[in-house]
PAGURO-950997 format. One record per residue (C-alpha): x, y, z; residue number from 1. Coordinates in steps of 0.02 Angstrom, whole numbers, plus 50000, padded with zeros to 5 digits. Layout:
  east north    up  nr
     X     Y     Z NUM
...
This chain:
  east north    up  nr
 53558 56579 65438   1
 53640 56403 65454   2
 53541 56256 65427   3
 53525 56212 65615   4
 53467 56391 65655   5
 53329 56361 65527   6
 53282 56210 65592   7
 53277 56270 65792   8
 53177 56427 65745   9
 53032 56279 65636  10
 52858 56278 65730  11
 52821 56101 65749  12
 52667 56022 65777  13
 52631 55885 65888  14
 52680 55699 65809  15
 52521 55640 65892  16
 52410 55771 65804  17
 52505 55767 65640  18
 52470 55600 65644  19
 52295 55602 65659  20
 52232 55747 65551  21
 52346 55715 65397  22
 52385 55511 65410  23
 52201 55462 65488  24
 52305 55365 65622  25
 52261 55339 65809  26
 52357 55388 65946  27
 52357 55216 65996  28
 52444 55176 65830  29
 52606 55271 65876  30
 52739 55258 66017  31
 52786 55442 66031  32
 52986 55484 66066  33
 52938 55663 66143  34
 52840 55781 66073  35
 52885 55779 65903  36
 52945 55611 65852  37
 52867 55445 65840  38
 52859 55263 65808  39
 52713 55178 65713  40
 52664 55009 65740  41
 52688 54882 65611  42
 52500 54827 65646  43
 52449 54997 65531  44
 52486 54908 65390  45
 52345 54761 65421  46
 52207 54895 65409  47
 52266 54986 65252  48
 52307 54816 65149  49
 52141 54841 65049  50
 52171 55036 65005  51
 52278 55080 64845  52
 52452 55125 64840  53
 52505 55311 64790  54
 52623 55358 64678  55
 52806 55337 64706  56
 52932 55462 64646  57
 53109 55416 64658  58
 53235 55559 64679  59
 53397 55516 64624  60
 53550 55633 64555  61
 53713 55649 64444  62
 53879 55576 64500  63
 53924 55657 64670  64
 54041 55782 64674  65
 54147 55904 64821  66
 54002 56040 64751  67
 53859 55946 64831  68
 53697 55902 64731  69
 53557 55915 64878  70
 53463 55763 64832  71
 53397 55753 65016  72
 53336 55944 65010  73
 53263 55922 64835  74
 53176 55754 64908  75
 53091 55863 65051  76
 53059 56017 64965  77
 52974 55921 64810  78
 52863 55838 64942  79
 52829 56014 65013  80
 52783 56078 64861  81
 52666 55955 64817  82
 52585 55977 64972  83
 52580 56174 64935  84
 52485 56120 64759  85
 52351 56025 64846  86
 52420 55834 64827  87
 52432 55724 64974  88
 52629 55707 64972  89
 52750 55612 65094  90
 52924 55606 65111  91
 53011 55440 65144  92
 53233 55472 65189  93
 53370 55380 65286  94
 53421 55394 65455  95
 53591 55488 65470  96
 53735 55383 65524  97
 53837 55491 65657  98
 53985 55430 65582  99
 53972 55566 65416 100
 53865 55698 65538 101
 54064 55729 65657 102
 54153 55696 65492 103
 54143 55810 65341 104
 53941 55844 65324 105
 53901 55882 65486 106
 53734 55848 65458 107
 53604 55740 65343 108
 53417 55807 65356 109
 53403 55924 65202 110
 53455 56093 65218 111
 53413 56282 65202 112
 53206 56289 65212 113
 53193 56105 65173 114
 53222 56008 65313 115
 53165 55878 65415 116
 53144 55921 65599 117
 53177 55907 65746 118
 53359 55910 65645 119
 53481 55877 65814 120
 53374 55724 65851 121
 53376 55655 65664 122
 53556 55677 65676 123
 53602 55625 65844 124
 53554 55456 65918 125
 53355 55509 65855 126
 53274 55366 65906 127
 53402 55227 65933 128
 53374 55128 65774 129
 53573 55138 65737 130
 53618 55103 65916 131
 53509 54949 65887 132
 53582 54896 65742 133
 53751 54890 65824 134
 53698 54796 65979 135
 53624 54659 65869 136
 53768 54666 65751 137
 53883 54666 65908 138
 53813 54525 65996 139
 53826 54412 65856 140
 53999 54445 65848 141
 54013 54409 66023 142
 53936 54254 66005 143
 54061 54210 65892 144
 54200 54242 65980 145
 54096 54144 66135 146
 54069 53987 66043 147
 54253 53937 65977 148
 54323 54005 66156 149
 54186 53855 66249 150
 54274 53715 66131 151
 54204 53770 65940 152
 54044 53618 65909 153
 54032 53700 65736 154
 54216 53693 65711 155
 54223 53873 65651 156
 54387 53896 65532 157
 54460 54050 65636 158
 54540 54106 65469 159
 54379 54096 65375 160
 54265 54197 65493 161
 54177 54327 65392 162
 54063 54420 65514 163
 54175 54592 65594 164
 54116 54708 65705 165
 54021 54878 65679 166
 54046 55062 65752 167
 53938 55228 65710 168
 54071 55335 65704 169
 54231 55351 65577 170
 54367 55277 65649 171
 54512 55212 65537 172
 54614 55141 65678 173
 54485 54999 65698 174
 54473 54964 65515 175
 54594 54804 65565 176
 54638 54737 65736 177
 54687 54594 65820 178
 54552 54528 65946 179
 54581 54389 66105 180
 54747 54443 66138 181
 54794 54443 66325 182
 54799 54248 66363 183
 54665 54101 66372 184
 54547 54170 66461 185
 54519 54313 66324 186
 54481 54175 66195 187
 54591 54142 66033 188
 54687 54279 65942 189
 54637 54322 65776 190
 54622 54474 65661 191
 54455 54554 65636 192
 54393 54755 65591 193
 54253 54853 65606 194
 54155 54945 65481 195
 54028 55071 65522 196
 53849 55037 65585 197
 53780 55073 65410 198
 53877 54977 65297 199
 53805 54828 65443 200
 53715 54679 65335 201
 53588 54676 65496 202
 53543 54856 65439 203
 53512 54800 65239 204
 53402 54662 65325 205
 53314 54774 65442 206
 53260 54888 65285 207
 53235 54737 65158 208
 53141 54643 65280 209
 52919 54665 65277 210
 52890 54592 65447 211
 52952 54547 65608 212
 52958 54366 65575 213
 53025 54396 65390 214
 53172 54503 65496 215
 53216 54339 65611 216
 53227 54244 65468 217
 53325 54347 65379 218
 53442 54376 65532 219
 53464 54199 65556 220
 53513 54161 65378 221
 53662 54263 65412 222
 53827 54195 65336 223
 53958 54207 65482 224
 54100 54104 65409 225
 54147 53932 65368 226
 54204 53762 65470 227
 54342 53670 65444 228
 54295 53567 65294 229
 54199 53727 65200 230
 54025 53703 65273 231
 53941 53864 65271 232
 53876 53928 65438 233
 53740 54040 65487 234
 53667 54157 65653 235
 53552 54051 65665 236
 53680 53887 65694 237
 53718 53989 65845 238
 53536 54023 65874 239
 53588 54184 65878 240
 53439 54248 65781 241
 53303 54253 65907 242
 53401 54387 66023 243
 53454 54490 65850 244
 53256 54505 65827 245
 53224 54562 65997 246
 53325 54695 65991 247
 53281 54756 65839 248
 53101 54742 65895 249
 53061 54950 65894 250
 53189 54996 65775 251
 53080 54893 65645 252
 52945 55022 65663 253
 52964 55197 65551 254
 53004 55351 65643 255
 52883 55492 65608 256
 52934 55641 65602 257
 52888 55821 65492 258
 52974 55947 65362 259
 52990 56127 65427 260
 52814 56151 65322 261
 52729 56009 65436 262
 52704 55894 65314 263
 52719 55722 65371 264
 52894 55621 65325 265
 52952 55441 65370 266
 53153 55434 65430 267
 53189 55256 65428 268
 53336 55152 65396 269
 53504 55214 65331 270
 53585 55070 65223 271
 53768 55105 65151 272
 53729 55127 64945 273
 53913 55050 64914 274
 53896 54897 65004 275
 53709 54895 65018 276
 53557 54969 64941 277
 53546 55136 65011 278
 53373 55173 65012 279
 53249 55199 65182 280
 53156 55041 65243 281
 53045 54952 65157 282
 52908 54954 65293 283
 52901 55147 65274 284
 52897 55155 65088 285
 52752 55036 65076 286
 52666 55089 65226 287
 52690 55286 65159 288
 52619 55227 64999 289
 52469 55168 65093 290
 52454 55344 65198 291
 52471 55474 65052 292
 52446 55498 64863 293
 52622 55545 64832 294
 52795 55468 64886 295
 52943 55574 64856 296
 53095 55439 64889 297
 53284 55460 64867 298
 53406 55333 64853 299
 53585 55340 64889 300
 53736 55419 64794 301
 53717 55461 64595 302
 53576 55376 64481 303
 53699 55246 64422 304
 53715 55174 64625 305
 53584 55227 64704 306
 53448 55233 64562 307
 53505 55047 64489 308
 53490 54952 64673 309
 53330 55065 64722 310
 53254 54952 64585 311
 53360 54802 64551 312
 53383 54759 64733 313
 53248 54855 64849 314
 53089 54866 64712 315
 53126 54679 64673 316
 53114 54615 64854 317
 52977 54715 64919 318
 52841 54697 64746 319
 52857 54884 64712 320
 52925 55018 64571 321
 52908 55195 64553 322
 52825 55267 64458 323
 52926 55433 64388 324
 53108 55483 64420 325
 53170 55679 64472 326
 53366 55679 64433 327
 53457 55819 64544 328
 53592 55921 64460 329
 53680 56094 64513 330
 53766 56212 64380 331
 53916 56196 64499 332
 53927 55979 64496 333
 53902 55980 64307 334
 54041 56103 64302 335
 54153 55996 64407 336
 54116 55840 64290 337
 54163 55970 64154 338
 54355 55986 64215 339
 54319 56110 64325 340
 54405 56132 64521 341
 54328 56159 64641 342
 54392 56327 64663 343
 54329 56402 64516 344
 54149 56324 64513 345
 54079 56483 64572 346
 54139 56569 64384 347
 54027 56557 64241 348
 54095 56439 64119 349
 53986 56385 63971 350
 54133 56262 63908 351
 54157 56155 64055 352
 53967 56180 64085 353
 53924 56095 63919 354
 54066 55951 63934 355
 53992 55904 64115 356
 53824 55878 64035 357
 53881 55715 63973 358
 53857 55660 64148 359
 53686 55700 64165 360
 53661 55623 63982 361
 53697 55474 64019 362
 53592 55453 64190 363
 53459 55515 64093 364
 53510 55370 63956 365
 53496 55250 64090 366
 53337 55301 64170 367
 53251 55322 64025 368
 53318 55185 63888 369
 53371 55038 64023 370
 53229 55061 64156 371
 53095 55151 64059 372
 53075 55276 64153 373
 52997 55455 64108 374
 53124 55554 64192 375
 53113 55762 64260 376
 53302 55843 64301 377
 53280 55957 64442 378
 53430 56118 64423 379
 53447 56135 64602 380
 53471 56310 64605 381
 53634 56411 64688 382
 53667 56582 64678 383
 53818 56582 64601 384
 53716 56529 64446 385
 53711 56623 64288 386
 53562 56646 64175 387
 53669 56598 64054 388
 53702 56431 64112 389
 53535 56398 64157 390
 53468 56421 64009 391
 53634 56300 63942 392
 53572 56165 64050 393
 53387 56181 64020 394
 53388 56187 63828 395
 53536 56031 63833 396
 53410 55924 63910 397
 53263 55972 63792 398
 53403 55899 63680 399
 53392 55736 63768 400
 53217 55704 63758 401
 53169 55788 63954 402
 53134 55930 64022 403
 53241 56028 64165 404
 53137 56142 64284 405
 53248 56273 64407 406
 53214 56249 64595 407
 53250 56366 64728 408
 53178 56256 64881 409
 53340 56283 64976 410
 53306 56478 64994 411
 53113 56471 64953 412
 53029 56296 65046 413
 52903 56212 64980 414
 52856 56360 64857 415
 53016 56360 64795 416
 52984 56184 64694 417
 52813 56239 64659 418
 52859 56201 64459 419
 52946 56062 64487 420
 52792 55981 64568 421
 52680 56034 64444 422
 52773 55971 64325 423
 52795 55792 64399 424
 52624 55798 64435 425
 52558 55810 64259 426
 52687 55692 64220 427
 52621 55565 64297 428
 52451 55602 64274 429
 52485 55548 64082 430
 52614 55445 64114 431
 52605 55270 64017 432
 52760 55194 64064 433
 52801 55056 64183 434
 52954 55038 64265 435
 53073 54868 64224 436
 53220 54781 64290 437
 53415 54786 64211 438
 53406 54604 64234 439
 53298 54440 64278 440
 53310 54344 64426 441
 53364 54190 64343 442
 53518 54255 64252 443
 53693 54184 64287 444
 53768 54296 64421 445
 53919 54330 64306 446
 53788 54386 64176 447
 53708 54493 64293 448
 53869 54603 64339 449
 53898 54618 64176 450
 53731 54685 64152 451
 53758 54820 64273 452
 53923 54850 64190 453
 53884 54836 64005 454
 53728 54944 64035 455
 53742 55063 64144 456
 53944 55101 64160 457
 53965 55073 63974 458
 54125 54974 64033 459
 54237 54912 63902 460
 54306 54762 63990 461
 54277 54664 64177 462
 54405 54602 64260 463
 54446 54486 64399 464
 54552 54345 64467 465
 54557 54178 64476 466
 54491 54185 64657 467
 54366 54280 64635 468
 54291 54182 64480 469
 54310 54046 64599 470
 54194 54116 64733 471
 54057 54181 64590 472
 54054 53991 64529 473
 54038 53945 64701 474
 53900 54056 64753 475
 53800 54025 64578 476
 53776 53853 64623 477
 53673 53901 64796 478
 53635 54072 64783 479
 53619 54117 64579 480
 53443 54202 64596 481
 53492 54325 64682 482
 53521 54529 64641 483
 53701 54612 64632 484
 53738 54743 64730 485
 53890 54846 64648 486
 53997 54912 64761 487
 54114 55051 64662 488
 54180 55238 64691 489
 54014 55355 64696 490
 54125 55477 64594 491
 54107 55407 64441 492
 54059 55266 64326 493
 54200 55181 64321 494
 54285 55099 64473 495
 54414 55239 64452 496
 54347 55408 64544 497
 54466 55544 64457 498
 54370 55475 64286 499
 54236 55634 64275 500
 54091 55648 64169 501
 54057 55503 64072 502
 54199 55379 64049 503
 54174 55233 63908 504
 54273 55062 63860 505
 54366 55061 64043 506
 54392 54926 64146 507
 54300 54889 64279 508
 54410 54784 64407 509
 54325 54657 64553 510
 54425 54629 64676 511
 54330 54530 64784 512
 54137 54485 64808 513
 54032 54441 64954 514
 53851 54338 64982 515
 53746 54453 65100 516
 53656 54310 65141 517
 53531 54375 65248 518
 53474 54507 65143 519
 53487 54420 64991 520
 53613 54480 64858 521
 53794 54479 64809 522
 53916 54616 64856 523
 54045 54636 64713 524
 54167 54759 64749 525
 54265 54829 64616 526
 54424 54960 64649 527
 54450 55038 64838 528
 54291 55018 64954 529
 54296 55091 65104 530
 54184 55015 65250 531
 54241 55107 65378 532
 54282 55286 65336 533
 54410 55406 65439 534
 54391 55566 65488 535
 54448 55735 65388 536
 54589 55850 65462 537
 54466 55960 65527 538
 54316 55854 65547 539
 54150 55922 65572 540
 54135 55881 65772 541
 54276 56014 65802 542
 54134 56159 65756 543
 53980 56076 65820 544
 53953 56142 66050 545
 53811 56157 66142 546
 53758 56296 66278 547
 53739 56301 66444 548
 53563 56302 66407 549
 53570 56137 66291 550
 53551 56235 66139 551
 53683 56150 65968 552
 53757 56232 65862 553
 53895 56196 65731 554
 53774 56053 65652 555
 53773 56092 65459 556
């Protein structure tokens, strides 16, 4: 069966009973969205302040490849398995954007027997937090526009405007376009883009951000361009901030939802991991941690994204760290970073097998040596796998100083990652390590990138332009405290994404960076980032329909 069937054949419990018999919270507590989705006020979090966090387990994975890792489906189904070994487990994940659901994955709640449910509401519109994002996103662009068409007070610089506009959906015809064209009374012409609703600053803010009133502040600190004479200028110069916060009143709340095993999961937030932090909210991490004994989290893209701003950028901000780390791998991705095509991944091939391990090597390195970490690798299981290669991977890691457990929670659930959860379980029952940073706060920002370079892409050189190097010096004299956020090709540890495995001594170009002033850090993006993506030849929407009787199908 597909991954939808799966999910429309799950037997779902009430939210408002879920709720109550495994969370302990009152119906009054939650703003139900039908039957089987909810909100949960922010006001939970007053009445649990005195009771001890859980234990956070960050799910992270190898550099991303065409094979597919399933770090979301190991995220659930390690949560389900705990839950099947008698430990009071959570999931926290991201919202879907639409954008990737019509494109090429059709889809982003887990898959096989480890979903979260209902899966056509996750995926489509669910409860209006993206929709939300892009009104408030949208209106501050408006307002923009607004103010230098009713005579410009703030003398905006129409050449240095720096705030675009957002869409959830991939569209590469609006990555640049001309706006106020048709006359005066369409304001002044200038160029402009959009990017898609989850590469939005509002939505880093909206998952960075503890509290309503830390959200408005953040909002209004907002960097939408500069006058005339370079004065900096903010959301909140346009008092702008006050309606952002009201619209993003609900969507600050985490959606509750379950996994196709009823176990309780937060789906909250959906931050771009290129040019933001790609982990769910805040909010629902902490208030999760309040809720259960266990947190199973996943952060965006491979360990050396994802992994590095889950801690450098999110655990900084909001005063927490996790305490164990599960890195995903597949037989077929390690392949791939071996040499492999695509094509052929389905072949056993000890060779390329044992050359893509360098990949996982070095995550591990990193987890382990630069964040101190104790670290599990989860061999998400497929059934092209050999015993041969299983065994290749497991005993390769024993080499490194971990240990590898198979998981079939794709085909099997919960009891599929039975092992795996035992295993992290014991782990951190005797675990005795604490979690640090790459870098401190105070470090020059220069220092800082380099940091994340040195360390963790084992670069050989950094490069970038005068203007550039301009801009860092500008931005270290008001905003040098704050994190980097490193935006680069998923693919692979350099900037460069046909570099497989584990690249050394290359170059790691910056072509530009950006102060994400609201939410606090600095964007440096090095090689070809894409904001707004396009669509495939054949994307996704042309297979997903629905029936006369409102039933989808086509979705994953």
């Amino acid at each position: 069966m597909s991954d939808i069937e799966i999910a429309q054949q799950a037997q779902m419990e009430p939210v408002v009973a879920l709720a109550e018999q495994r969370l302990g919270l009152k119906p009054s507590q939650l703003d139900p969205y039908g039957h089987y989705k909810a909100k949960v006020s922010l006001d939970v979090m007053n009445e649990l302040d005195d009771k001890p966090n859980g234990k956070l387990i960050l799910v992270t994975a190898v550099s991303p490849t065409p094979a597919g890792e399933g770090k979301t489906t190991t995220t659930i189904g390690l949560s389900d398995a705990l839950n099947r070994i008698g430990k009071q487990s959570m999931v926290c994940v991201r919202e879907p954007s639409m954008g990737p659901c019509f494109g090429m994955k059709g889809g982003a709640a887990g898959g096989g027997y480890a979903q979260v449910v209902p899966m056509e509401d996750i995926n489509l519109h669910f409860t209006g937090d993206l929709h939300a994002i892009s009104a408030a996103h949208n209106l501050l662009s408006a307002m923009i526009d607004n103010h230098i068409h009713h005579g410009n007070s703030l003398n905006l610089d129409i050449r240095k405007i720096t705030w675009g506009r957002v869409l959830d959906m991939n569209d590469r015809a609006l990555r640049k376009v001309n706006v106020g064209l048709g006359g005066p009374g369409n304001g002044f012409p200038r160029e402009d883009g959009f990017d898609i609703v989850v590469a939005s600053e509002v939505m880093a803010i909206l998952c960075l951000s503890n509290s309503l009133s830390e959200l408005k502040e953040r909002l209004g600190n907002i960097l939408i361009g500069y006058s005339g004479d370079g004065t900096p200028r903010t959301a909140k110069d346009l008092k702008a901030d006050g309606a952002m916060a009201a619209l993003l009143k609900e969507a600050l709340k985490p959606n509750l939802v379950q996994t196709l095993e009823n176990n309780p999961a937060f789906v909250h937030g959906g931050p771009f991991a290129n040019i933001a932090h790609g982990c769910n909210t805040v909010i629902a991490t902490k208030m999760a941690l309040k809720l259960s004994d266990y947190v199973v989290t996943e952060a965006g893209f491979g360990a050396d994204l994802g992994a590095e701003k889950f801690i450098d950028i999110k655990c900084r901000k909001a005063g927490i760290k996790p305490d164990i780390a599960v890195i995903v791998a597949t037989v077929r991705a390690l392949k791939y970073h071996g040499g492999i095509e695509v094509s052929d991944l389905s072949t056993e091939n000890l060779t390329a097998l044992e050359y893509g391990m360098d990949n996982l090597k070095r995550h591990l390195e990193n987890m382990q040596d630069q964040f101190g970490l104790n670290c599990i690798v989860a061999i998400n299981h497929f059934v092209q796998d050999t015993d041969a290669e299983l065994e290749l991977v497991k005993k390769t890691v024993e080499s490194y100083g971990a240990k590898a457990v198979i998981a079939n929670h794709w085909a099997e659930g919960g009891k599929g990652a039975e092992e795996l959860a035992e295993l992290v379980a014991s782990t951190l029952d005797k675990n005795d390590k604490t979690c640090q940073f790459l870098y401190d706060d105070d470090l020059p920002l220069w220092d800082k990138i380099s940091a994340v370079a040195d360390k963790i892409y084992r670069a050989g050189e950094i490069t970038a332009d005068k203007k550039v190097m301009a801009k860092i010096a500008l931005f270290s004299k008001t905003h040098a405290n704050v994190p980097v956020c490193m935006a680069k090709t998923p693919y692979s540890f350099s900037s460069d994404p046909s570099l497989r495995g584990a690249p050394e001594q290359h170059t790691l170009a910056i072509r530009d960076v950006r102060l994400s002033q609201g939410a606090e850090f600095l964007v440096v993006l090095c090689g070809d980032i894409m904001t707004m993506p396009g669509l495939p030849k054949q994307p996704a929407s042309e297979r997903i329909d629905i029936s006369d009787d409102g039933e989808i199908s086509g979705l994953f």
